[in-house]
C-alpha positions in Angstrom: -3.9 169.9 67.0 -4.0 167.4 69.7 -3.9 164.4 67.2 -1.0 166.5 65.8 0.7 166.1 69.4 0.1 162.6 69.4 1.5 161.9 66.3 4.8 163.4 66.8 5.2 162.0 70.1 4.7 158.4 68.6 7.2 158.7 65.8 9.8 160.0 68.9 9.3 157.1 70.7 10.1 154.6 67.2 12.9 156.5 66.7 14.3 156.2 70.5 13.9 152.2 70.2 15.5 152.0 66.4 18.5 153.8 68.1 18.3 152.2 71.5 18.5 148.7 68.7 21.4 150.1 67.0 23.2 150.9 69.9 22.6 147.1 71.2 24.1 145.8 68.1 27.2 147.4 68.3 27.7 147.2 71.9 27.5 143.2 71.5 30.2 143.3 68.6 32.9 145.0 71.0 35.5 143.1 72.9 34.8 142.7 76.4 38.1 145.6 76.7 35.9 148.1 74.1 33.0 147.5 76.3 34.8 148.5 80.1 36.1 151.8 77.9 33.0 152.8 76.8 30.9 152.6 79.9 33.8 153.7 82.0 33.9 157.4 79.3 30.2 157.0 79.9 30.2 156.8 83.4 32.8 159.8 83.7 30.1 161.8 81.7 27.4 161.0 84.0 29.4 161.8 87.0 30.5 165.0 85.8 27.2 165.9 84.8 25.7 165.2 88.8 28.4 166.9 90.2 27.8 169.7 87.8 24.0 169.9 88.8 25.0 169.7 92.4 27.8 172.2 91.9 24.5 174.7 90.8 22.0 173.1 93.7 24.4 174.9 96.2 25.2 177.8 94.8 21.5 178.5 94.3 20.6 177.2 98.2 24.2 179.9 99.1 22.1 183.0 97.3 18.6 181.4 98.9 19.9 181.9 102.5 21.8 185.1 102.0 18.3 186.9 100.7 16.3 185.5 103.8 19.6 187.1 106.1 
């Protein structure tokens, strides 16, 4: 079973760098316009995301302190 583990987790990693490949490719082919969009969407993603796992961060830390009072 462990060589089972190992195995899989192997053929993840290939596949992450094929795509990670891919994704080079046809970031280099955009304009230098199709390029700021994209990482500006992907940058509105990431910053929703933080502020969504903050958002939940304090709400939990809110609940923490009101059991201990």
């Amino acid at each position: 079973m462990l060589f089972k583990f190992i195995f899989k987790r192997k053929k993840k990693k290939l596949q992450e760098q094929s795509e990670k490949k891919i994704n080079m490719d046809n970031w280099m082919n955009l304009t230098k316009e199709e390029r700021l969009a994209v990482d500006f969407d992907e940058k509105n993603k990431t910053m929703r995301k933080k502020k969504a796992l903050l958002k939940s961060i304090r709400e939990e830390y809110i609940k923490i302190k009101k059991k201990k009072n």
